[in-house]
C-alpha positions in Angstrom: 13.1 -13.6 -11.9 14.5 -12.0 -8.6 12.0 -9.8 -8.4 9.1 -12.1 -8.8 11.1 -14.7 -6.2 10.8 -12.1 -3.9 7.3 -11.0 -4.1 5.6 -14.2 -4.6 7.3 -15.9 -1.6 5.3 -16.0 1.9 2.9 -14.4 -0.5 0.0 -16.4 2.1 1.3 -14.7 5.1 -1.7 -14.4 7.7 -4.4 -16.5 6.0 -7.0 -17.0 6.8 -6.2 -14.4 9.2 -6.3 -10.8 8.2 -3.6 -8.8 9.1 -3.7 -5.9 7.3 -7.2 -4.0 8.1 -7.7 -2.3 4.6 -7.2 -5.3 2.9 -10.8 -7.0 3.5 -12.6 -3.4 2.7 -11.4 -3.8 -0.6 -12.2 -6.9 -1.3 -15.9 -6.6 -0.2 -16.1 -4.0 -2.1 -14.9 -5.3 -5.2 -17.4 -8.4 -4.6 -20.6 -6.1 -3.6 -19.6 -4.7 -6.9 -20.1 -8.4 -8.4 -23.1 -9.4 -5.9 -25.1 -6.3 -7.0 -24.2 -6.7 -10.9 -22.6 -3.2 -11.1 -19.9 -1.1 -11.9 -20.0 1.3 -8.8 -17.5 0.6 -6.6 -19.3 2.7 -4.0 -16.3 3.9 -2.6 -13.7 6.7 -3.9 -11.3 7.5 -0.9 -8.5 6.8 -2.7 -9.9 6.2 -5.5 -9.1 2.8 -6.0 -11.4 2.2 -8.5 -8.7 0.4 -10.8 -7.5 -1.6 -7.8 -11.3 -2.6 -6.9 -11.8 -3.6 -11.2 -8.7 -5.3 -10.9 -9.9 -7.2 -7.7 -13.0 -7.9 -9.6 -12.0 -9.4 -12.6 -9.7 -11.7 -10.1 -12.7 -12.5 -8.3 -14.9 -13.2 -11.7 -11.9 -15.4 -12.9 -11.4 -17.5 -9.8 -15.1 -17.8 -9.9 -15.5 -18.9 -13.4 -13.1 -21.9 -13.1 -13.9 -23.0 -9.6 -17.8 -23.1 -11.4 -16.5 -24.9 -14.7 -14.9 -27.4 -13.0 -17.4 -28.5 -10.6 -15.6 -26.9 -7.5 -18.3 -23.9 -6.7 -22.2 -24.6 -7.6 -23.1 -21.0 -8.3 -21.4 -17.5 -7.4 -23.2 -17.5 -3.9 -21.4 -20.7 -3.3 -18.0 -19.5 -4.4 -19.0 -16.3 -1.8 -20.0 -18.8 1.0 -16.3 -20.4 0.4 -14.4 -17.5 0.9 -16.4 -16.5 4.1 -15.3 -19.8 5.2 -11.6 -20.0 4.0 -10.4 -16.1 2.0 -7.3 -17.5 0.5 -9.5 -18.4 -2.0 -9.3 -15.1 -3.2 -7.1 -13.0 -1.1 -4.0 -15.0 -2.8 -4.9 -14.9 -6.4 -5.6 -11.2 -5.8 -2.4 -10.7 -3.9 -0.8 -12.5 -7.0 -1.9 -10.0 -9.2 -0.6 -7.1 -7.5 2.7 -8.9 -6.7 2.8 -9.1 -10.9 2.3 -5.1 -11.0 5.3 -4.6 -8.3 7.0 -7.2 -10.7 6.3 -5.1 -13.7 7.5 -2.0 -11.6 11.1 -3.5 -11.8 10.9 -3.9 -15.6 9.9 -0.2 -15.7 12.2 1.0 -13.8 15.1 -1.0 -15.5 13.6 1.1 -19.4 13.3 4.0 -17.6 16.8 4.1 -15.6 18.2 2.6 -19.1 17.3 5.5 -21.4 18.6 7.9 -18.6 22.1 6.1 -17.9 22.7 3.5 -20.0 22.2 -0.2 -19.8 24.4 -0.2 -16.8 22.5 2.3 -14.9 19.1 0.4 -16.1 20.2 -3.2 -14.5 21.9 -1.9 -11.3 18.4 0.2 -10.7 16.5 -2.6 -11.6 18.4 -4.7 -9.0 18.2 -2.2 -6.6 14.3 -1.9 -6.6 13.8 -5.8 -7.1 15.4 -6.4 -3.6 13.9 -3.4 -2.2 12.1 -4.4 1.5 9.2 -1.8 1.0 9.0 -2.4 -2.1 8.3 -6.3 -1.6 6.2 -5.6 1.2 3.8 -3.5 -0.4 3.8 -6.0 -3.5 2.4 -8.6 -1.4 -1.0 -7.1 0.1 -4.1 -5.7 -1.9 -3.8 -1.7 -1.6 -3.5 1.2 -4.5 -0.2 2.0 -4.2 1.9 -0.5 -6.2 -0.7 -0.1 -9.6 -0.3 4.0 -8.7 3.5 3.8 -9.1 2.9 1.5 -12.0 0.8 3.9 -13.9 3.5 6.6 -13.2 6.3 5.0 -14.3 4.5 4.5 -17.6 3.8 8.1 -17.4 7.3 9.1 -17.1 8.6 7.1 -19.8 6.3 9.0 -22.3 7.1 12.2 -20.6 10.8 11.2 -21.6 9.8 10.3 -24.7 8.0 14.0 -25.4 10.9 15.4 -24.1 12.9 13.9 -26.7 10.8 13.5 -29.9 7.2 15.7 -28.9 5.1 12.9 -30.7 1.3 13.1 -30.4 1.4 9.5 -29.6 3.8 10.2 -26.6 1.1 13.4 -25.3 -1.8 10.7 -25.7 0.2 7.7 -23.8 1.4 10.3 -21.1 -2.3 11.7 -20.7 -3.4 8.0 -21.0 -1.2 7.0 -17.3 -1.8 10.0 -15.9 -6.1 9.2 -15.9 -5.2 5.7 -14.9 -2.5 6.4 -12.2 -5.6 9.3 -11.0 -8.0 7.0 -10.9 -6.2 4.6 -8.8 -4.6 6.9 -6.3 -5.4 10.6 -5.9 -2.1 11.8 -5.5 -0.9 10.0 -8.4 -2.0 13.3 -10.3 1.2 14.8 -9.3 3.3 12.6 -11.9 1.4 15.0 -15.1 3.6 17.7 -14.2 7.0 15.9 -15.5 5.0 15.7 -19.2 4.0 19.4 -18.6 7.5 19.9 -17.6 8.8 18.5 -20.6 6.3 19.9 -23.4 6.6 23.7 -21.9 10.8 23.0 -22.5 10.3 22.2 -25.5 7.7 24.8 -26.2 10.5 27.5 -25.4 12.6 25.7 -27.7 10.4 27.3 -30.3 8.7 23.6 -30.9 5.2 24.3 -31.6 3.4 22.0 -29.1 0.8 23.5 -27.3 -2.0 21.6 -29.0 0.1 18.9 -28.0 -0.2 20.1 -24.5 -3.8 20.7 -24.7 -4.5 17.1 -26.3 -2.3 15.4 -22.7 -5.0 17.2 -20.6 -7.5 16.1 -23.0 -6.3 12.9 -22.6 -5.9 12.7 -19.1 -8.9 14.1 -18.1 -11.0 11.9 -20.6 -8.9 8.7 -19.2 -10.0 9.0 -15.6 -13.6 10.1 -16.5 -13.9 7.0 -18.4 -11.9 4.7 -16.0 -13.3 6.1 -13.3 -16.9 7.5 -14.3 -19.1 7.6 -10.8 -16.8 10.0 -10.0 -19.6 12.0 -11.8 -22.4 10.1 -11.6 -22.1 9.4 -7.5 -20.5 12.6 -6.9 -22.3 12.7 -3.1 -20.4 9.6 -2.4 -16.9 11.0 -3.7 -17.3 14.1 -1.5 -18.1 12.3 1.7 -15.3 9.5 0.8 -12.7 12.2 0.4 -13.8 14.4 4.0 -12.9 10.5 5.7 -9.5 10.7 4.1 -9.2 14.2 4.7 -8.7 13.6 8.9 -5.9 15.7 11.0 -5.3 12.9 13.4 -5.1 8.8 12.7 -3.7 6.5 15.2 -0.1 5.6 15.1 0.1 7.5 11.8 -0.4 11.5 12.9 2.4 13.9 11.2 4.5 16.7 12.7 4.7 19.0 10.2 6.6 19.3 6.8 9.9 18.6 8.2 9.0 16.4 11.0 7.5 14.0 7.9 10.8 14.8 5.8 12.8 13.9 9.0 10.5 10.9 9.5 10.6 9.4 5.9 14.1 9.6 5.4 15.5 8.5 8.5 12.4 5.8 9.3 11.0 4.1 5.7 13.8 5.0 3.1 17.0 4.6 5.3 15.8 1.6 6.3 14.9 0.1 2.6 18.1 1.6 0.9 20.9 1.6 3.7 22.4 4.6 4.7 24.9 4.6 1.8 22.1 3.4 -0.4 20.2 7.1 0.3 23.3 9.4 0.4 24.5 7.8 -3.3 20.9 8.3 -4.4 20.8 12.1 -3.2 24.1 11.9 -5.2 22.3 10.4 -8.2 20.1 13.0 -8.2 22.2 15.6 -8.2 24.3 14.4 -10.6 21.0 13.5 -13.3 20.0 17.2 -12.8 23.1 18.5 -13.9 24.3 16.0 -16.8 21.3 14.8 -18.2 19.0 18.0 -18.6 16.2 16.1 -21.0 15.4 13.8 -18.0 15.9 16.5 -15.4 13.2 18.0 -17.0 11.4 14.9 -18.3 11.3 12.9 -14.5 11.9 15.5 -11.3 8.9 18.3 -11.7 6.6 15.2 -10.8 8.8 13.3 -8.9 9.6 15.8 -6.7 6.1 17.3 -6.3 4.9 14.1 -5.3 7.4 13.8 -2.3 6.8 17.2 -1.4 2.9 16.6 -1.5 3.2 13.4 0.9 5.7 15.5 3.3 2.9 18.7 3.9 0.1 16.4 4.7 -1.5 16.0 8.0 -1.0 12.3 8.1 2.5 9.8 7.0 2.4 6.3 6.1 5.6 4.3 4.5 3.4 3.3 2.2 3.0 6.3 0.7 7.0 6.3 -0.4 5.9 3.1 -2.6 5.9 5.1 -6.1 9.1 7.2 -5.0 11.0 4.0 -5.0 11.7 3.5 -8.5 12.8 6.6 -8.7 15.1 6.5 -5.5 16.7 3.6 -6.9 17.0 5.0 -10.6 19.0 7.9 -9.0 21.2 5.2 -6.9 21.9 2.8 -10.2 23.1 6.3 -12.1 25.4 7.5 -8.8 26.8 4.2 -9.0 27.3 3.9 -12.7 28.9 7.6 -13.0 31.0 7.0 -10.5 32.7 3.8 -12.0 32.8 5.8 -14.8 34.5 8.4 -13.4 36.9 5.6 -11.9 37.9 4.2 -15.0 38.6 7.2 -16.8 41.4 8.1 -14.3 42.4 5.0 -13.6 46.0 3.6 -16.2 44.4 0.6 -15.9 41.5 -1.1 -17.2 39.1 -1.2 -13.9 36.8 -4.3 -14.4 33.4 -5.0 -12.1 33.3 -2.2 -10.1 29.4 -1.7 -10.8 29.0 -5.5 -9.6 30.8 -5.1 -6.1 29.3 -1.5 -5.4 25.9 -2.9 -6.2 27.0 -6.3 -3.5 28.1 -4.3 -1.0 25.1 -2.1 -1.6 22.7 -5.0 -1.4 23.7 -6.2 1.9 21.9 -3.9 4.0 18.9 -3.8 1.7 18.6 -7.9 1.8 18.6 -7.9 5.1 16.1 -5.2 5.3 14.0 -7.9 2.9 14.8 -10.5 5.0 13.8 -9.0 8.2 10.6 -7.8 6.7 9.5 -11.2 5.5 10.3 -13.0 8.7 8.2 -10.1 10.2 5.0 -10.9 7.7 5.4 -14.6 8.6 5.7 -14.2 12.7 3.3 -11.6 12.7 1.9 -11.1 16.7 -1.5 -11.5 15.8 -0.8 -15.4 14.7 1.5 -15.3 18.1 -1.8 -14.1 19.7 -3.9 -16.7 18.2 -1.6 -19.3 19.6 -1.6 -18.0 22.9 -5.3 -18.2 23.0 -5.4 -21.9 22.4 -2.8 -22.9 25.0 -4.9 -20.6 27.8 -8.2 -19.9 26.9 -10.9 -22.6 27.8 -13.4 -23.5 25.0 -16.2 -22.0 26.4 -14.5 -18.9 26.3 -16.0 -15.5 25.0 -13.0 -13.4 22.9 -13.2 -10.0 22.1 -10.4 -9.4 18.7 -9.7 -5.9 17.5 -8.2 -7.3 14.4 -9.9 -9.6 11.5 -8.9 -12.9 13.3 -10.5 -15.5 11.1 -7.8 -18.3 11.9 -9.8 -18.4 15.4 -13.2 -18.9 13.7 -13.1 -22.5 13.7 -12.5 -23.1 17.4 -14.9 -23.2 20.2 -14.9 -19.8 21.8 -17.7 -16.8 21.4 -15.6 -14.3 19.2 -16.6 -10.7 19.3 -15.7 -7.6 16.7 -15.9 -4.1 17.4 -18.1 -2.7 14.5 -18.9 1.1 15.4 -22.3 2.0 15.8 -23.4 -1.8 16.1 -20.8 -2.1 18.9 -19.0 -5.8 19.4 -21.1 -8.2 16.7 -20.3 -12.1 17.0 -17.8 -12.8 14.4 -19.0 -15.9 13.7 -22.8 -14.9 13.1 -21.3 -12.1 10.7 -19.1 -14.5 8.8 -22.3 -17.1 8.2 -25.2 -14.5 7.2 -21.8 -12.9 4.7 -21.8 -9.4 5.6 -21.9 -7.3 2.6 -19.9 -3.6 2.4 -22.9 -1.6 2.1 -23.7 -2.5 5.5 -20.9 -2.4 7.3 -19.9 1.0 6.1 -22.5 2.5 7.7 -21.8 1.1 10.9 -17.8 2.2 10.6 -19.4 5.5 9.9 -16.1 7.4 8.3 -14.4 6.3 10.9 -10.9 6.1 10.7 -10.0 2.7 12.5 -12.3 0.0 12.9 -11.4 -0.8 16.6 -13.0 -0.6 20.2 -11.9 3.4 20.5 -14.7 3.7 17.8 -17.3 1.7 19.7 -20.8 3.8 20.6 -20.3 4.2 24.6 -23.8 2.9 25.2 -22.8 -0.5 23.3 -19.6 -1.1 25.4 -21.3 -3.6 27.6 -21.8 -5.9 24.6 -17.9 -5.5 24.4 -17.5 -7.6 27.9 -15.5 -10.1 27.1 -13.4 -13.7 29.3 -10.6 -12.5 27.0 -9.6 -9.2 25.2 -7.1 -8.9 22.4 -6.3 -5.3 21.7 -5.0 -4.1 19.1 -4.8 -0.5 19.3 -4.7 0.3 23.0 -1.5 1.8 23.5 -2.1 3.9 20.4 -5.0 5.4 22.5 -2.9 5.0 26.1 -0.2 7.0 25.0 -2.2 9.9 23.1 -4.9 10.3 26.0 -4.8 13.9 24.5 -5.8 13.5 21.1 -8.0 10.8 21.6 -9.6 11.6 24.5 -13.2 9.4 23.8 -11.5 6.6 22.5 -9.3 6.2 25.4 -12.3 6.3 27.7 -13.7 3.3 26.2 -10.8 1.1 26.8 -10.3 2.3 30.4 -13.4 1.5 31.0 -13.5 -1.9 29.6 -10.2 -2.8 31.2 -11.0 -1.2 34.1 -10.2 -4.2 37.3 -8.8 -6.3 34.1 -5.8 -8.6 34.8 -2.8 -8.3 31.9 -2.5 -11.6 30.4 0.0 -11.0 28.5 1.6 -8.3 25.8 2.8 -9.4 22.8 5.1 -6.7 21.1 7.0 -7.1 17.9 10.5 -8.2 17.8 12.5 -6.2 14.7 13.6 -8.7 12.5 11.4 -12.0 13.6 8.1 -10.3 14.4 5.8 -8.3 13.3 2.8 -6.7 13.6 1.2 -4.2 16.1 1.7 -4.6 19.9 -1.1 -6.8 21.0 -2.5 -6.5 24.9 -4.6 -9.5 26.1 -6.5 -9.0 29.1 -8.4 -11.2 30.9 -11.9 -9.5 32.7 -14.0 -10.6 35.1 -17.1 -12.4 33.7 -20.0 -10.1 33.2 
């Protein structure tokens, strides 16, 4: 109930704006999928293809009942709605994956339980139901919640092979595996923990290598069938997975393998645990490698190969930690648990609620990590922005937006969008004639942000704007280096500009990236 409190609440955070610029590709991907009666998503850069069914069958159900009960003539009528207003299917959706983060907790509370106890289960299911990154990521329509899903499934039947070596348990492992796969590449990683645990068991003398063979089987078959244009449209998986594939990303390029390390722990995780919360967990760790060898083998091969896989790539994102989280706090719970164990068997007396007041004091730091985050997501600067706009900009205004500002659509200025090769489009002209995917990929072009930096040079006089809202430009201004085109453009445009104003986020009350509003000259 915590959990679900905490995920479902400011769940509408933006709308109709859209913050978060990922969020729209999937969902007009998912609808193309609808619109064009198919079951190619199109797109495999993550995969995503169980995120973009799961987003489909949302879409199908909203639709059906909005056209049962009179509310939507037809599906092109339902689309022409959520042009106009995309709660209508942005929340449902977000509800959905909000249920999966939910679910995560209930996982992790089995999983942590058969490790440690029932003890260990409810303090790491606490610990992950009030975890800030956790929530965060619960509440917006990407991969990575359903990917950590899919591997916490995995590991409780790697567990279970561990301890039993049932054909069933090879099937359900090789089953999550193939989902988790075909929802996020690196999600792969997790089928070394059943591997881990069927080879232990094989050098027991167990004789389980069909066993073995069978999880592969299984695996492999699952994500064929989950996910079966990665066959059929390999073309389109091989150019999806070069875009990914990119050295440099703004605001999100690594260092290295222990710059990332460095980063994560003391950035993302520190932050979401505490600093108590991460040293207890390393404890944790420790502690279930040497006292619990079945789940030392059964959970950390994949666990740990995962981390290390996000640590040595070229790029970092927090959100990449999402699936390590259950595990961080399973390792905390157990630290905590041991240790009141450890307590009471030296102590004369009979020590009562020590689990309870570690697990408080615990808490504090991670609820106000939630709490900060949440006011962030509600007071993001691109609704500050928005705002600002209306106070200064006269109605006859022309406004070029870097980010999907729908909650300006309904006043009276000109709004311009950078779109790549088509350079700035009216917004508004977009929105009315319902841009599909298929042709706005083309015109991003694998490009990694969809921004002015990425602009054709010989559109950037269409860019010319009374009023620009910038998104990305001090990405760009402060890596002239690495993004040497991309800067160009926005010197260029800005070039005898006044500042308006900047609009930076404030930790704990805002969010959001660092918005720069200039005012130009009229063209």
């Amino acid at each position: 109930m915590l959990a679900a409190a905490l995920r479902l609440h400011g769940i509408g955070f933006g709308l109709p704006a859209l913050n978060d610029p990922d969020e729209p590709l999937f969902m007009m991907t998912a609808v193309e999928m609808i619109r064009n009666q198919s079951l190619n998503p199109g797109w495999f850069g993550h995969p995503g293809t169980i995120t973009l069914y799961t987003i489909a069958l949302v879409t199908l159900l909203v639709g059906g009942i909005g056209i049962a009960t009179g509310r939507y003539a037809d599906a092109d009528a339902l689309v022409g709605a959520v042009y106009a207003d995309p709660g209508i299917l942005f929340v449902p959706t977000r509800i959905a994956i909000a249920l999966c983060g939910v679910l995560c907790v209930y996982l992790t509370w089995r999983l942590a339980k058969r490790v440690g106890g029932a003890g260990t289960g409810l303090l790491a299911a606490f610990f992950l139901a009030i975890n800030a990154l956790q929530i965060d990521y619960s509440q917006v329509i990407r991969t990575d919640v359903q990917a950590s899903m899919f591997m916490l499934l995995c590991l409780l039947a790697s567990l279970a092979i561990a301890e039993r070596g049932r054909w069933r348990d090879y099937l359900l492992a090789g089953l999550f595996v193939g989902l988790g796969c075909a929802t996020k590449w690196p999600a792969a990683a997790i089928a070394l923990s059943p591997v881990a645990a069927s080879l232990w068991r094989i050098a027991q003398g167990e004789r389980e290598m069909r066993s073995l063979l069978a999880f592969a089987a299984a695996a492999t078959a699952t994500l064929v069938l989950a996910s079966p244009y990665l066959l059929l449209d390999y073309p389109t998986v091989l150019r999806d997975l070069a875009g990914e594939a990119r050295p440099l990303h703004p605001g999100a390029t690594g260092g290295g393998p222990l710059a990332n390390i460095g980063w994560y722990l003391g950035g993302p995780l520190i932050g979401a645990f505490g600093a108590a919360g991460l040293a207890l967990a390393a404890l944790g760790t420790g502690l279930l490698a040497l006292r619990n060898r079945i789940a030392a083998v059964a959970l950390l091969p994949g666990v740990a190969t995962f981390g290390v896989l996000i640590c040595i790539q070229a790029l970092r994102w927090e959100r990449w930690l999402v699936p390590l989280l259950p595990f961080v706090a399973l390792a905390l719970g157990y630290a905590v648990h041991q240790l009141a164990e450890m307590l009471r068997a030296r102590s004369a007396r009979p020590l009562r609620g020590i689990e309870p007041l570690a697990a408080l004091l615990l808490a504090l730091p991670m609820l106000q990590a939630a709490q900060h985050r949440a006011a962030e997501r509600s007071n993001d600067t691109r609704q500050i922005a928005a705002a600002w706009l209306r106070a200064h900009a006269p109605p006859d205004s022309s406004i070029l937006v870097e980010h999907a500002a729908l909650d300006l659509v309904a006043g009276q200025w000109k709004l311009l969008f950078p779109l790549g090769s088509a350079g700035c489009v009216d917004a508004r002209q977009v929105l009315a004639r319902k841009i599909r995917y298929a042709e706005a990929e083309p015109l991003r072009a694998g490009r990694p942000v969809v921004d002015l930096g990425n602009v054709d040079m010989d559109r950037l006089p269409g860019c010319r704007a009374r009023f620009a809202v910038l998104s990305h430009y001090d990405r760009y201004r402060d890596a002239p280096a690495d993004y040497p085109a991309e800067w160009q453009r926005y010197a260029a445009l800005t070039r005898g500009a006044v500042l308006r104003q900047v609009i930076a986020p404030v930790r704990g009350s805002s969010g959001g990236p660092t918005l720069h509003i200039f005012e130009i000259a009229k063209p």
